[in-house]
N, CA, C and O atoms as a GROMACS GRO file, in nm:
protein
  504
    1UNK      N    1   2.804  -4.066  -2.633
    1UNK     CA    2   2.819  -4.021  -2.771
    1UNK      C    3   2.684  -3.977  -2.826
    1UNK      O    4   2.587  -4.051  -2.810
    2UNK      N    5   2.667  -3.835  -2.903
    2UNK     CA    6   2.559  -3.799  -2.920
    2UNK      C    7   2.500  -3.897  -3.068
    2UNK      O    8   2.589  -3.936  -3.145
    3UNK      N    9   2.395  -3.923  -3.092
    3UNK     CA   10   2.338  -4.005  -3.230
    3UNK      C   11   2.295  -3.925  -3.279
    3UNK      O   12   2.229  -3.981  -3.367
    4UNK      N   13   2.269  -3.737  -3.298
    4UNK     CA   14   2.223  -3.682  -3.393
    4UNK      C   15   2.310  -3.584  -3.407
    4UNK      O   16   2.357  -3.540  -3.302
    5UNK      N   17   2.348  -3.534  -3.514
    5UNK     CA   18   2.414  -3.393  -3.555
    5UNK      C   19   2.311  -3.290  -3.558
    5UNK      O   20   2.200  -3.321  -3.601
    6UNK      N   21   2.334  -3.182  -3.521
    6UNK     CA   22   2.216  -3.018  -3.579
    6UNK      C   23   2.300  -2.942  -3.574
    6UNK      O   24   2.401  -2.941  -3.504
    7UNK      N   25   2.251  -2.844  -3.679
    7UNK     CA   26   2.284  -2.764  -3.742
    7UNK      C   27   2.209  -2.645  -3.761
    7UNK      O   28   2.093  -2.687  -3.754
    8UNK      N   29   2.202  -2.496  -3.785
    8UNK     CA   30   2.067  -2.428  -3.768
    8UNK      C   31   2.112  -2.374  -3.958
    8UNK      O   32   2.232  -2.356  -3.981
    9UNK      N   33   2.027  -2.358  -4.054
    9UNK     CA   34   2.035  -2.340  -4.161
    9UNK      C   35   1.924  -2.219  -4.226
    9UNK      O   36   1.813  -2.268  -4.246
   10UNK      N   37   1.929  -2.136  -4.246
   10UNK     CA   38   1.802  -2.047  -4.270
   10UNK      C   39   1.701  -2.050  -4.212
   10UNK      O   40   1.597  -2.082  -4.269
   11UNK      N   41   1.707  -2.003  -4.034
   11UNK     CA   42   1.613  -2.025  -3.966
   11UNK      C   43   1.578  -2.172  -3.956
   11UNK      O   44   1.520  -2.178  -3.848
   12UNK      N   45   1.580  -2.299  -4.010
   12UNK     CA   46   1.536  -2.409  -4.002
   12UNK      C   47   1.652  -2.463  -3.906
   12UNK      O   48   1.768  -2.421  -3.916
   13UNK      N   49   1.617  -2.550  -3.824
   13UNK     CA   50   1.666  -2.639  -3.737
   13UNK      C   51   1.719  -2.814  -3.804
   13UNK      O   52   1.660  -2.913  -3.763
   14UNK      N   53   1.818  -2.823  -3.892
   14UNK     CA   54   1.878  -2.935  -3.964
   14UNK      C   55   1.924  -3.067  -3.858
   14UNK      O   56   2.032  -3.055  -3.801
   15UNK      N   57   1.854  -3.174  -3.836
   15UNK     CA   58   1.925  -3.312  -3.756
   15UNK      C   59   1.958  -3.385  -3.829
   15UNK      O   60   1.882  -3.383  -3.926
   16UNK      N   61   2.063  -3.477  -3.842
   16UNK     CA   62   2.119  -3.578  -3.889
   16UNK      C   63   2.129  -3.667  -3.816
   16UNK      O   64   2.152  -3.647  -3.697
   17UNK      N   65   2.116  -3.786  -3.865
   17UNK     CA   66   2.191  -3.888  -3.772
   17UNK      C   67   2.358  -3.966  -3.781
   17UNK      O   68   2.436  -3.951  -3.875
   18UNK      N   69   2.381  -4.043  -3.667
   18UNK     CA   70   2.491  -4.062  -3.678
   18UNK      C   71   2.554  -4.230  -3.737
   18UNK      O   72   2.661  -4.273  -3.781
   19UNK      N   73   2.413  -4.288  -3.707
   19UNK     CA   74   2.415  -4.430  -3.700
   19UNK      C   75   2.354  -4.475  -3.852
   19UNK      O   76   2.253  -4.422  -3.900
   20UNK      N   77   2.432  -4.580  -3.920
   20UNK     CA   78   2.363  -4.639  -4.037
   20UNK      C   79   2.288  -4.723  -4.024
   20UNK      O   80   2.244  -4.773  -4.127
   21UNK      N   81   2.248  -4.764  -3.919
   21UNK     CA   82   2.152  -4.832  -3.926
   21UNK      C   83   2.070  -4.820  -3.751
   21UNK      O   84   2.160  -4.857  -3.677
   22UNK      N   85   1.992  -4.798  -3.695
   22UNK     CA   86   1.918  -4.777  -3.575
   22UNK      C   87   1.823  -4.930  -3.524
   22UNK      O   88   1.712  -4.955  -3.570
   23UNK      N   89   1.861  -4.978  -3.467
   23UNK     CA   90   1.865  -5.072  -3.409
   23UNK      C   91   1.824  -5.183  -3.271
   23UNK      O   92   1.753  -5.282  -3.251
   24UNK      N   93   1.934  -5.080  -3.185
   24UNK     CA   94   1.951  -5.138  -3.033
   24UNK      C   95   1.880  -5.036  -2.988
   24UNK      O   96   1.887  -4.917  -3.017
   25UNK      N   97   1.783  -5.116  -2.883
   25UNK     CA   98   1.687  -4.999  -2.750
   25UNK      C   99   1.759  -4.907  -2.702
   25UNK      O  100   1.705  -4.798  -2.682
   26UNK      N  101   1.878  -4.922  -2.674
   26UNK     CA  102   1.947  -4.800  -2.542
   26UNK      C  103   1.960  -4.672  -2.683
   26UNK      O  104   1.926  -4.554  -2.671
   27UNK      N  105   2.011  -4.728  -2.794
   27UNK     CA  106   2.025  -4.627  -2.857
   27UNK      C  107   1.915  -4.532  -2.981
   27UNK      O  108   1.916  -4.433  -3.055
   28UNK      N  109   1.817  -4.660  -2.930
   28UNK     CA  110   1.720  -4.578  -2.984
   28UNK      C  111   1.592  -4.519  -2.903
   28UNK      O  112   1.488  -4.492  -2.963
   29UNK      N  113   1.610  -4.498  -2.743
   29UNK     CA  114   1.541  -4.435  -2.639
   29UNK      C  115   1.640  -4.304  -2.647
   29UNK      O  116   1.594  -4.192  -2.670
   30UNK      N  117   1.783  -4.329  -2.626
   30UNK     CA  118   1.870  -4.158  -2.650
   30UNK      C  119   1.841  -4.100  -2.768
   30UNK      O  120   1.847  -3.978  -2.748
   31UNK      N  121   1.811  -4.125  -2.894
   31UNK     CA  122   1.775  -4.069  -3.004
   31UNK      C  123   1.629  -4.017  -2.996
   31UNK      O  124   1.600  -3.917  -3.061
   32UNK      N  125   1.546  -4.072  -2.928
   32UNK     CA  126   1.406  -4.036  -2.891
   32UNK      C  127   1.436  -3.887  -2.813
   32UNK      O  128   1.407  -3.773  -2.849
   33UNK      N  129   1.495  -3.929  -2.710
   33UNK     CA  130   1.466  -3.792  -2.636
   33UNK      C  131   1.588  -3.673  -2.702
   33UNK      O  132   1.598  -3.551  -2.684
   34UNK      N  133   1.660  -3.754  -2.771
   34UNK     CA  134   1.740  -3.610  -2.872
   34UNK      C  135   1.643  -3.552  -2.994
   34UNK      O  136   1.663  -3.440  -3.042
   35UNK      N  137   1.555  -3.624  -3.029
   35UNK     CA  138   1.480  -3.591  -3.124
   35UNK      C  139   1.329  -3.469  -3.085
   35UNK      O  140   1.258  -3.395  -3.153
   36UNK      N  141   1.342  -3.507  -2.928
   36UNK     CA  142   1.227  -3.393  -2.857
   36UNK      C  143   1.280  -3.312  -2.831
   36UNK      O  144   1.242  -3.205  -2.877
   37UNK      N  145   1.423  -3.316  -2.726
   37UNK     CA  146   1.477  -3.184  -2.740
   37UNK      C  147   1.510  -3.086  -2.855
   37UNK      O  148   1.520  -2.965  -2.837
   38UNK      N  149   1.532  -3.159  -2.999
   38UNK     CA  150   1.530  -3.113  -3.111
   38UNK      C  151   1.400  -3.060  -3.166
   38UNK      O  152   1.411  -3.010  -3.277
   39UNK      N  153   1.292  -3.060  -3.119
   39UNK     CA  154   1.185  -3.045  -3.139
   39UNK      C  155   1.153  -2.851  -3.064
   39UNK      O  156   1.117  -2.741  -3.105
   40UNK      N  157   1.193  -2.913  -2.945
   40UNK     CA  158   1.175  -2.832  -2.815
   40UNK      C  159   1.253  -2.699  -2.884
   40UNK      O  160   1.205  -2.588  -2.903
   41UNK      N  161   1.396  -2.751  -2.916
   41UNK     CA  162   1.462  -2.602  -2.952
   41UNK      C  163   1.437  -2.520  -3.098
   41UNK      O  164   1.477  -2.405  -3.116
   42UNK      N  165   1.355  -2.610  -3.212
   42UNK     CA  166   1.304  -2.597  -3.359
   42UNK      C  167   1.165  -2.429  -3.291
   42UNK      O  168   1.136  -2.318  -3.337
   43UNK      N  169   1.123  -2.511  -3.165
   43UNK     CA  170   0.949  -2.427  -3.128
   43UNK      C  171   1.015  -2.300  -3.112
   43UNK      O  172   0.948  -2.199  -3.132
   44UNK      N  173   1.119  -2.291  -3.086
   44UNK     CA  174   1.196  -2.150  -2.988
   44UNK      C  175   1.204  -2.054  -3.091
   44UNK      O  176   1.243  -1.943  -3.055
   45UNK      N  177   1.173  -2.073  -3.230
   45UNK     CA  178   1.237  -2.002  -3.332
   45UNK      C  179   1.101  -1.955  -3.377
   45UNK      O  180   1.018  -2.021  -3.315
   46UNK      N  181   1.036  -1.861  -3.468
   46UNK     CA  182   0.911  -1.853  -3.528
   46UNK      C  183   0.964  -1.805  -3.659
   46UNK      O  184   1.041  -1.711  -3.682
   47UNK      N  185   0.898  -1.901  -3.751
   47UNK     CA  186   0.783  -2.000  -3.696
   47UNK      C  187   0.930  -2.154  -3.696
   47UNK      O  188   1.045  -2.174  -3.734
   48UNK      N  189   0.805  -2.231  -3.618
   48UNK     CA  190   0.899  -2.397  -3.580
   48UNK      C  191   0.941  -2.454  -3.747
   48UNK      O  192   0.861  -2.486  -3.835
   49UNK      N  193   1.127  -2.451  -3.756
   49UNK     CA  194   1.084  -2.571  -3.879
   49UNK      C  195   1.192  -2.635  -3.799
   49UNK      O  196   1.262  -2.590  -3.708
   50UNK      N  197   1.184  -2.782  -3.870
   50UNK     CA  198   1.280  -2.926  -3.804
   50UNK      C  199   1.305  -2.978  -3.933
   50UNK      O  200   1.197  -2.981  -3.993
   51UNK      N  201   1.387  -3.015  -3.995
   51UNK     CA  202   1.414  -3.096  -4.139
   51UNK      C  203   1.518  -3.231  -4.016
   51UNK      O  204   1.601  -3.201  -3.930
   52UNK      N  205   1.471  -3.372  -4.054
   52UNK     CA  206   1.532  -3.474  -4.009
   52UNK      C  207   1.602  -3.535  -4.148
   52UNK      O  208   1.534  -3.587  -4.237
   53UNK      N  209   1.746  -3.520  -4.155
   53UNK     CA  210   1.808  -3.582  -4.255
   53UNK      C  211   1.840  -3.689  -4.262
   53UNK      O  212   1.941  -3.724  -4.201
   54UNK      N  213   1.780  -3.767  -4.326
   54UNK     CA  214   1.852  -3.963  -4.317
   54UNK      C  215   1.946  -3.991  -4.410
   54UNK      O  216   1.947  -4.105  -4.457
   55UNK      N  217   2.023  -3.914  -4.446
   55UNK     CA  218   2.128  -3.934  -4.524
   55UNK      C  219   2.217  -4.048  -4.509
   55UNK      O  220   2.309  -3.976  -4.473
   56UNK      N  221   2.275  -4.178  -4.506
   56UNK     CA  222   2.332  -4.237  -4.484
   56UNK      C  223   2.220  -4.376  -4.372
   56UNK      O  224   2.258  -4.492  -4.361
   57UNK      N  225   2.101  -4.327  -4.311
   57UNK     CA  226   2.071  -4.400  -4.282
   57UNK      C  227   1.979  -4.525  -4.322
   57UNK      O  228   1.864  -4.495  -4.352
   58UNK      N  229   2.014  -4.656  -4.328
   58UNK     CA  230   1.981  -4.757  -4.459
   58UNK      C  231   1.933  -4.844  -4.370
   58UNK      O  232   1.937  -4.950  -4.432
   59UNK      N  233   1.870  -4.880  -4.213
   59UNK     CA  234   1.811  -4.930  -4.173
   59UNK      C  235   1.741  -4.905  -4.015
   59UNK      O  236   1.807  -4.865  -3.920
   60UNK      N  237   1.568  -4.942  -4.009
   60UNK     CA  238   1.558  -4.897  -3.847
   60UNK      C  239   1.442  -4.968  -3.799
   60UNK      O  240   1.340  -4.981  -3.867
   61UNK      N  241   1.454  -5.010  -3.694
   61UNK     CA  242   1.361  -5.098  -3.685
   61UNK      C  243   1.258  -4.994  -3.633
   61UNK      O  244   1.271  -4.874  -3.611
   62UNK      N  245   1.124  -5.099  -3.618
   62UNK     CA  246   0.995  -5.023  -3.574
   62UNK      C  247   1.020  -4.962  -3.466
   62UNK      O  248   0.987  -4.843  -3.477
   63UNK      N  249   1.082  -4.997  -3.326
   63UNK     CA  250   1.097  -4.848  -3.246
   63UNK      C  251   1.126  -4.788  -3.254
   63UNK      O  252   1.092  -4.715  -3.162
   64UNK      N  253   1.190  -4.741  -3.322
   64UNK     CA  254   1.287  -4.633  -3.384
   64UNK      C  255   1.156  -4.519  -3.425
   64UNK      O  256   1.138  -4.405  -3.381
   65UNK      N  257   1.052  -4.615  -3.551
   65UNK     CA  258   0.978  -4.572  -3.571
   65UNK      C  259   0.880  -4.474  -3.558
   65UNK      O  260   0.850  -4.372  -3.619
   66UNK      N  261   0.820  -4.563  -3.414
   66UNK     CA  262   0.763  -4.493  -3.340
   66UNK      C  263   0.800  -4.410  -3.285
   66UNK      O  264   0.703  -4.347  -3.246
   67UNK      N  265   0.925  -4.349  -3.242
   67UNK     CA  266   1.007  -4.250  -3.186
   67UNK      C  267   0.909  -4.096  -3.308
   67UNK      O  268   0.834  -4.000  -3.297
   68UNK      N  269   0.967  -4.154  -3.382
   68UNK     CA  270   0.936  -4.093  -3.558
   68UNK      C  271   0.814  -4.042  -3.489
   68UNK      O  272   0.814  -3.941  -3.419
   69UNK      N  273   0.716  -4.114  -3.511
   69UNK     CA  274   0.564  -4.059  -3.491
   69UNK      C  275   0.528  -4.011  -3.350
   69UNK      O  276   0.425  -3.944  -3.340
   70UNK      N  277   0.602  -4.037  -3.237
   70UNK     CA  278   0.616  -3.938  -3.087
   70UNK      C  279   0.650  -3.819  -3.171
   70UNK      O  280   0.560  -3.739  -3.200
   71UNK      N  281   0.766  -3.802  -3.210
   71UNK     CA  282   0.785  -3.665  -3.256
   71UNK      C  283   0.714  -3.565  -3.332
   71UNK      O  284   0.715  -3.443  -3.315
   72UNK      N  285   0.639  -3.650  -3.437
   72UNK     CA  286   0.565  -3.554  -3.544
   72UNK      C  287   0.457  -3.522  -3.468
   72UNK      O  288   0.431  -3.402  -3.480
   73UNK      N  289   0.377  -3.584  -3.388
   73UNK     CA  290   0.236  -3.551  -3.264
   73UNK      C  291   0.328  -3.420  -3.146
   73UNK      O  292   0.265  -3.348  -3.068
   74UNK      N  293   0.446  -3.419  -3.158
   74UNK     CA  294   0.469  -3.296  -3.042
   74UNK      C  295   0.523  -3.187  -3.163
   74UNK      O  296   0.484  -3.070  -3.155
   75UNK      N  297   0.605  -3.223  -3.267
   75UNK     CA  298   0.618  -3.116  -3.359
   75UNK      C  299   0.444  -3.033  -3.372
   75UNK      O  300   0.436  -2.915  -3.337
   76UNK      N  301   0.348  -3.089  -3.412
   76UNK     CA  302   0.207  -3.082  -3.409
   76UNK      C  303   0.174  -2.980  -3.286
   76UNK      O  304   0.106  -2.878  -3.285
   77UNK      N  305   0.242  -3.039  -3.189
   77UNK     CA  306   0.163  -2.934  -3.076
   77UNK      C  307   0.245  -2.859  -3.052
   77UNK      O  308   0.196  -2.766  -2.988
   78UNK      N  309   0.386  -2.842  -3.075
   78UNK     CA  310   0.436  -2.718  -3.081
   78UNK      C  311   0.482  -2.655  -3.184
   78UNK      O  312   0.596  -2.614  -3.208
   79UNK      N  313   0.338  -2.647  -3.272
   79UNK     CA  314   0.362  -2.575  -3.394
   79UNK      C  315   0.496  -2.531  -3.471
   79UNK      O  316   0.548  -2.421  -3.490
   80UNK      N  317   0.544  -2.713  -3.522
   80UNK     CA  318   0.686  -2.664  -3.583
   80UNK      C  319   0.651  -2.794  -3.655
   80UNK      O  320   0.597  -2.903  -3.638
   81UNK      N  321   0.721  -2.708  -3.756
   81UNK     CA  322   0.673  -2.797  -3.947
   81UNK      C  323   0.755  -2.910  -3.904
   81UNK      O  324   0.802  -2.905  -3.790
   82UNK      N  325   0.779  -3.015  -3.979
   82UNK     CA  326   0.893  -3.118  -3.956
   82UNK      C  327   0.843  -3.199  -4.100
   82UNK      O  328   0.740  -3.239  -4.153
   83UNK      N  329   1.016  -3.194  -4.127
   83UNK     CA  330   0.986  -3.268  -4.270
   83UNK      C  331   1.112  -3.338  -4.275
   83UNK      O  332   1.203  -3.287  -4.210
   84UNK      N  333   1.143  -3.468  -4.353
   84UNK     CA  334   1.238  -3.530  -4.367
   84UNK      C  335   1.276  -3.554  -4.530
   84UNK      O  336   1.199  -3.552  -4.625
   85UNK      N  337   1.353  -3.567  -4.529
   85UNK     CA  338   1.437  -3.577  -4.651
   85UNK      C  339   1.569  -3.722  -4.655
   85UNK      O  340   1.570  -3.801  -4.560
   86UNK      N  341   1.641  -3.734  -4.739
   86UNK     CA  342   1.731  -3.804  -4.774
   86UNK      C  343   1.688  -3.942  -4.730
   86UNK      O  344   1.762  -3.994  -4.647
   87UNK      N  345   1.549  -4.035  -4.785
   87UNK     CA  346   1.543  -4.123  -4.706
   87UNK      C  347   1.547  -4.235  -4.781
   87UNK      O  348   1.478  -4.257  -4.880
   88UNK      N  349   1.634  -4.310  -4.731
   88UNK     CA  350   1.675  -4.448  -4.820
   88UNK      C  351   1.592  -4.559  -4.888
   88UNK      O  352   1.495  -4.557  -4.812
   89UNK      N  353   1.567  -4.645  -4.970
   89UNK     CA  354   1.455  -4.715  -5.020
   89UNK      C  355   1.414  -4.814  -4.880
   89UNK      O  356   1.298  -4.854  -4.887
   90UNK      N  357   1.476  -4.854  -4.776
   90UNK     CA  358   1.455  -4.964  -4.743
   90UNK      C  359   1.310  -4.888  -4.641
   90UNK      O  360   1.194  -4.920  -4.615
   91UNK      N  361   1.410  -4.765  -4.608
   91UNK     CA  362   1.307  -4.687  -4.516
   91UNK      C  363   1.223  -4.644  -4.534
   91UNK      O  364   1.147  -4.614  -4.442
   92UNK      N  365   1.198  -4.623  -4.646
   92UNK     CA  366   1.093  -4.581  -4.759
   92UNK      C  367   1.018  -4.660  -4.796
   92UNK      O  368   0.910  -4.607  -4.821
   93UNK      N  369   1.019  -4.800  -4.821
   93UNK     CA  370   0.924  -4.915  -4.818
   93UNK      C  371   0.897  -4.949  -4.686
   93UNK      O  372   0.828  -5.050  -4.679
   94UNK      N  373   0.925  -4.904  -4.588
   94UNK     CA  374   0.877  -4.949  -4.438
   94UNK      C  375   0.762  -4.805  -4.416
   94UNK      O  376   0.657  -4.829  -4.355
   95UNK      N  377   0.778  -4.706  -4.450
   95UNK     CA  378   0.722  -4.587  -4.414
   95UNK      C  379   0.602  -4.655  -4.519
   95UNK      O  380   0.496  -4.678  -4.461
   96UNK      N  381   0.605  -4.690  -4.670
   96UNK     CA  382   0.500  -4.691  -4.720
   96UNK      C  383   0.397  -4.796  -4.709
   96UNK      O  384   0.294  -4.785  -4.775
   97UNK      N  385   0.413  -4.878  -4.645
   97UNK     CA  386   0.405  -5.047  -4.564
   97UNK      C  387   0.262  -5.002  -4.466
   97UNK      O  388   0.144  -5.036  -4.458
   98UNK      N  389   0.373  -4.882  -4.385
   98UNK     CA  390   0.296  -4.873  -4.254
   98UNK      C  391   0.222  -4.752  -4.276
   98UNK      O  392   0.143  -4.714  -4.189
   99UNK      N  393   0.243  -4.670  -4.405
   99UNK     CA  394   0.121  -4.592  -4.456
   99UNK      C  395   0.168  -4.399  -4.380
   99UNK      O  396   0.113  -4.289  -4.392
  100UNK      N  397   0.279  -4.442  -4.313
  100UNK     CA  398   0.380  -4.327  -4.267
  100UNK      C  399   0.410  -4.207  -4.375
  100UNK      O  400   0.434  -4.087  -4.364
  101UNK      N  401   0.402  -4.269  -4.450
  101UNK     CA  402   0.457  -4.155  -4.595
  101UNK      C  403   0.329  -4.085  -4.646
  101UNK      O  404   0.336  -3.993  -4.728
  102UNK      N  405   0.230  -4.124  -4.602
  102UNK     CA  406   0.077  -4.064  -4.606
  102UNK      C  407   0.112  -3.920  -4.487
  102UNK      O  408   0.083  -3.802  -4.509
  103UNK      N  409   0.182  -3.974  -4.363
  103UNK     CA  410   0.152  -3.856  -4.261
  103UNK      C  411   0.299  -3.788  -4.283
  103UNK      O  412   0.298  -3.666  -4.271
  104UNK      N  413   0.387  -3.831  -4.305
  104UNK     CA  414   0.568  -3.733  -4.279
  104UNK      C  415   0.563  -3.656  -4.435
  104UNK      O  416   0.547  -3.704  -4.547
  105UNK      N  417   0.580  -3.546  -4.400
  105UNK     CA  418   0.614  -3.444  -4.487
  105UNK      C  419   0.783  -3.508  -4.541
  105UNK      O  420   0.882  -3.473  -4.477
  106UNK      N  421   0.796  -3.610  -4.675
  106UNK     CA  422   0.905  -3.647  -4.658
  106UNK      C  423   0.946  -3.553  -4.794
  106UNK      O  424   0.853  -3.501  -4.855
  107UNK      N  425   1.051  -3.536  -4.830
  107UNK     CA  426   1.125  -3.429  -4.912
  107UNK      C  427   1.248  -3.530  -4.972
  107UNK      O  428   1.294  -3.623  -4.906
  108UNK      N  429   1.282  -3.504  -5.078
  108UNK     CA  430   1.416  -3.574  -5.187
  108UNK      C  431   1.546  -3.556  -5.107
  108UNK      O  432   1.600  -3.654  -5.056
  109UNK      N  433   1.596  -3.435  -5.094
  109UNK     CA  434   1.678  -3.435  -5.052
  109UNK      C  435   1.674  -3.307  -4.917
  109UNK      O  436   1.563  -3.278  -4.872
  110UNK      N  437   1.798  -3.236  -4.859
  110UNK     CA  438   1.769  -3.142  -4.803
  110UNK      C  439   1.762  -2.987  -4.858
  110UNK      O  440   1.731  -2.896  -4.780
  111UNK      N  441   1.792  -2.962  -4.992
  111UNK     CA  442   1.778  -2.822  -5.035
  111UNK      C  443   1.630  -2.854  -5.089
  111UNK      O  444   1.562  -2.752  -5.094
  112UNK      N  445   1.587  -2.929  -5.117
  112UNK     CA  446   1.405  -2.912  -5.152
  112UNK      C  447   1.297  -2.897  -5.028
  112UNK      O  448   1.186  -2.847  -5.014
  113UNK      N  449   1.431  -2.995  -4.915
  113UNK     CA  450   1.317  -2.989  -4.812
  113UNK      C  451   1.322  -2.810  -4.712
  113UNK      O  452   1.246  -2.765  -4.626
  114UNK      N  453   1.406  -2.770  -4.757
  114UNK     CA  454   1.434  -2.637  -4.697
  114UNK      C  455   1.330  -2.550  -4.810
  114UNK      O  456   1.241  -2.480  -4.763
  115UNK      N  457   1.345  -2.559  -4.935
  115UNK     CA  458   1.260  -2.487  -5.009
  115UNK      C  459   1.090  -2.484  -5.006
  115UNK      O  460   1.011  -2.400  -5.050
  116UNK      N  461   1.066  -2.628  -4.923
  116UNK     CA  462   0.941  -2.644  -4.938
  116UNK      C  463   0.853  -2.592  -4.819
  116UNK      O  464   0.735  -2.618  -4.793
  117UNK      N  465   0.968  -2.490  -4.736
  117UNK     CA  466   0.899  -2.467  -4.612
  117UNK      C  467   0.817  -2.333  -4.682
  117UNK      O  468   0.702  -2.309  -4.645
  118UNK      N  469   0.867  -2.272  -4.756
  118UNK     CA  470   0.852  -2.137  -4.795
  118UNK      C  471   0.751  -2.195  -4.908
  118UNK      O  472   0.725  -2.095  -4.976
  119UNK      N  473   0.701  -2.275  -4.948
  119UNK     CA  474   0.534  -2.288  -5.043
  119UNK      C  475   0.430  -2.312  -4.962
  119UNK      O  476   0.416  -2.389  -4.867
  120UNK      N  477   0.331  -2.204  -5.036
  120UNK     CA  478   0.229  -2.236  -4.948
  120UNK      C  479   0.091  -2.244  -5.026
  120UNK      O  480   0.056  -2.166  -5.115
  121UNK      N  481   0.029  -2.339  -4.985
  121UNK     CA  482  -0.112  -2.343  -5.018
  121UNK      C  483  -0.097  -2.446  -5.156
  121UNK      O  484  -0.011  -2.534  -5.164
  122UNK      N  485  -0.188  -2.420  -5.251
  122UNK     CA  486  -0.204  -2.470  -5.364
  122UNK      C  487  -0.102  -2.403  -5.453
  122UNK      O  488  -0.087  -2.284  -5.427
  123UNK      N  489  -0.035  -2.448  -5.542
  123UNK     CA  490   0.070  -2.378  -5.631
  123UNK      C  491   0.147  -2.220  -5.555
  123UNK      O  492   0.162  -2.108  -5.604
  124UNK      N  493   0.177  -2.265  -5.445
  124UNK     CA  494   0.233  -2.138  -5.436
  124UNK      C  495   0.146  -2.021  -5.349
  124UNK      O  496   0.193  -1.929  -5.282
  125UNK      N  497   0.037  -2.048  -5.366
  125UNK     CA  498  -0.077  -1.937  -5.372
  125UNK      C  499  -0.074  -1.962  -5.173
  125UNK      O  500  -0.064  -2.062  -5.103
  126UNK      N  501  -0.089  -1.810  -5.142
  126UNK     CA  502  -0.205  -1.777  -5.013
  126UNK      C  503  -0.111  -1.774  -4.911
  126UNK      O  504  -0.146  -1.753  -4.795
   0.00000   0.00000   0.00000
């Protein structure tokens, strides 16, 4: 059973997940490597965007996590934006804990995080 939904949305590459809460190793090593191949097919497009939607998801433990930050270091090297959106308080006090919300481009929901691919620079500018 796949654990992420995608979707392709104005050139941007949309993942969801499937699970409310992320958890167990087996299923959070298959979400790892769905999240690179999601990565892999975001680079194919120019320019790379990835929006990760946590809509519904309300808990994850630290490997999971780190999955998170594997991904944003290869989004990085294959020059593709990656930003997340819809992310629940619990996950949101764990991201701000571990100082994560300093590095993830995180977004309110997903029509801001789609809008925010297209600003650039300081107000707009450059």
């Amino acid at each position: 059973m796949a654990s992420l939904k995608s979707r392709e949305e104005e050139g941007v590459l949309i993942v969801s997940f499937a699970d409310a809460k992320i958890l167990e190793d087996s299923r959070i090593q298959q979400i790892g490597q769905e999240l690179l191949a999601a990565a892999e097919q975001a680079a194919k497009t120019e320019p790379g965007r990835l929006v990760l939607n946590f809509d519904g998801v309300t808990f994850m433990s630290s490997a999971m996590i780190g999955k998170l930050v594997l991904l944003n270091k290869q989004c990085a090297k294959q020059n593709v934006a990656l930003k997340m959106c819809h992310i629940s308080k619990n996950v949101a006090e764990v991201f701000k804990i571990t100082r994560l919300n300093k590095v993830f481009d995180i977004q309110a929901d997903e029509e801001k995080a789609l809008k925010s691919f297209d600003k650039k620079g300081w107000f707009g500018l450059g």
